[in-house]
N, C-alpha and C positions, 0 to 999 in steps of 0.2 A: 282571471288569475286570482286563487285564493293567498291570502298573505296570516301567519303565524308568527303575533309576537308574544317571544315570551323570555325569558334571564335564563332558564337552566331547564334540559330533557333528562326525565329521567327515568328507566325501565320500570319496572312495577315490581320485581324480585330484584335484591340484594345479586350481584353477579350477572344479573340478564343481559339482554341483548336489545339493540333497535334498529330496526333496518329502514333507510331512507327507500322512498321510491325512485325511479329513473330522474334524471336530469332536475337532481335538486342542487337547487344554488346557495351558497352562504358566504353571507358577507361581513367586513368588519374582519373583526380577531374569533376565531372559534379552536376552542381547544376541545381535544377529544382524549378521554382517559382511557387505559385499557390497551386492547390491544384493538386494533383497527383494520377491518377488510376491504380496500376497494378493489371493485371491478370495473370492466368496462372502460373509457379513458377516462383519465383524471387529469384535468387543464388547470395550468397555474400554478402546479407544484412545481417545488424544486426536481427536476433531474439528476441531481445528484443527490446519493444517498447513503448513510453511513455502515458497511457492510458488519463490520468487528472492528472493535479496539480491544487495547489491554492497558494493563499499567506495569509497571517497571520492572526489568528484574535484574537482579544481583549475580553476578558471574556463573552467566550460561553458556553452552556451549555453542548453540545458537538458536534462532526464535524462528516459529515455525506458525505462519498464515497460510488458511484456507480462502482458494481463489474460485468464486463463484464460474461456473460453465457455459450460463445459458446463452441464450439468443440476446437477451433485455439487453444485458450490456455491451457497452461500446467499447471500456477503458477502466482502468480502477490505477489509484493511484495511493500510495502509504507513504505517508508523515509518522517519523519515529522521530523521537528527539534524543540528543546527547550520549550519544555511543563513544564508549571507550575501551578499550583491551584490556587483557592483565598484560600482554607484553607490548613493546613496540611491533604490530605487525598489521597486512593491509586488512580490508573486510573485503569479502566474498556475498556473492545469489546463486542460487539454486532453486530450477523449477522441478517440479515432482510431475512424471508421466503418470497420465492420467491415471489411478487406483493402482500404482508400481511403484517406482522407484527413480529417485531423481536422475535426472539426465546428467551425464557427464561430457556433453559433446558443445562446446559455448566457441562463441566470437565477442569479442569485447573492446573498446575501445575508451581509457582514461584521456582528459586530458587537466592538467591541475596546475594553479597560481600560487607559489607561495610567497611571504616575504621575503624580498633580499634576493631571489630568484626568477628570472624568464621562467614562463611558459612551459609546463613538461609534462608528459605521458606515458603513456605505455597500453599494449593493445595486443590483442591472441586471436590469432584465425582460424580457424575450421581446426578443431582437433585440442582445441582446447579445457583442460580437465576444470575450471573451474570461469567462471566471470567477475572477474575482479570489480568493485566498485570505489580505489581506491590506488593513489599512487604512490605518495607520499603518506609514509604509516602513520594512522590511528596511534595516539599516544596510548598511556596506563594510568590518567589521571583525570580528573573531576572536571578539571580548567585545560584539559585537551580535549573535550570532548565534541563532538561532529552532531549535526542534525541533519537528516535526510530527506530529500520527498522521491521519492519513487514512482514515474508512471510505467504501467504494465499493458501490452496490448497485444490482442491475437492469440492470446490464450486460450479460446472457446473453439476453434477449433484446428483441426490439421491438416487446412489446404492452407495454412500460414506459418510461419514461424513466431513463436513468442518472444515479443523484442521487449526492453527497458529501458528506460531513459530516467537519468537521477543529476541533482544538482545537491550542494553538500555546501555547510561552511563549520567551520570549529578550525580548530589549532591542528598541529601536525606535531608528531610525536618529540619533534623540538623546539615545540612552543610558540612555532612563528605561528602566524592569521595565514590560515587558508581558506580557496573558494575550489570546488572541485564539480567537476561536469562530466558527463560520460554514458552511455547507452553498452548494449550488446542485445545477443540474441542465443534463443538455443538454436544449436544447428542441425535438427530435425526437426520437420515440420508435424508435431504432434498438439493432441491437448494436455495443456499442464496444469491442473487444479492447487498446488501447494506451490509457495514458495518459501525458501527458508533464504535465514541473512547468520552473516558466518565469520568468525576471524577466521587467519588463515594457520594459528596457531593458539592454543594458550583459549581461553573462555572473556566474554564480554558482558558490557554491565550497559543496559538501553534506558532510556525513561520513557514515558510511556507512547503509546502508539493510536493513528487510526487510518483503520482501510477504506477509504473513499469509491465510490463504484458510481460511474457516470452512466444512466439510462439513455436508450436510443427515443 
């Protein structure tokens, strides 16, 4: 076995390229500039990987991520942080059939802690026009604001149904600390490449966001 030490590889033109042979190993910390093609398997990597983020935006109507199709993935999951309304009302999801038009056919299921309060929810069966992810309204303010993580699953194809599952904390539109949990599904079993996140009235203000996508 031939061994290559050396501090720094570099192509021979400004921009080029260098291509490793089969079943090269490297160890230690190795950083790679550029953009980067592997093939073949790659062992040791993270499996998890960062599909799209964004950064903030200021009273929209609602924010709208593209959800990868393929086979690779297992699950993807969205961390947005500090969502608030312009009025007191819930937030909504919406998945988009495949190269169409959002599905308006959901089941959903809240259920939310706030303070000074037991336990409460709220939930929509087959035939429901929206998926709520939210029981107790999303305030109108800075210091009511909610952070989310969102997992998404079964989206790649249509012998499944696309289900969600989110956990939430921030204030409730009257100030109190809440913690909020809750899943649904669409109720057609399609592929749904987009999903959008939504007041249910009035435009909202997010901070920024990223789409997490777990490899098989």
């Amino acid at each position: 076995m031939s061994k290559i030490f050396v501090d720094t590889i570099e192509p021979k033109t400004t921009g080029g390229s260098i291509t490793f042979p089969e079943s090269s190993t490297f160890s230690g910390t190795s950083t790679f500039n550029g953009t980067s093609n592997f093939t073949g398997t790659v062992t040791g990597a993270s499996p998890t990987v960062i599909v799209s983020s964004g950064n903030a935006g200021s009273a929209v109507s609602n924010l709208e991520i593209d959800l990868p199709t393929d086979a690779s993935y297992h699950k993807f999951e969205l961390s947005i942080h500090d969502i608030y309304n312009s009025g007191d009302t819930d937030l909504a999801v919406a998945f988009r059939t495949s190269g169409g038009s959002y599905a308006t056919n959901y089941t959903y299921s809240t259920m939310e802690r706030t303070y000074g309060a037991s336990p409460n929810g709220a939930s929509g069966n087959s035939g429901s026009g929206n998926a709520q992810i939210g029981y107790y309204n999303l305030g109108n303010a800075l210091i009511e604001a909610n952070s989310y993580n969102i997992t998404i699953t079964n989206n790649k194809t249509a012998s499944y149904h696309t289900k969600y599952f989110y956990t939430a904390y921030g204030l409730a539109s009257n100030a109190y600390a809440t913690i909020r949990v809750g899943g649904g599904s669409v109720n057609v079993a399609e592929i749904n490449d987009r999903l959008k996140l939504y007041p249910l009235s009035g435009t909202m203000t997010h901070g920024e966001w990223v789409l997490y996508g777990w490899k098989k």
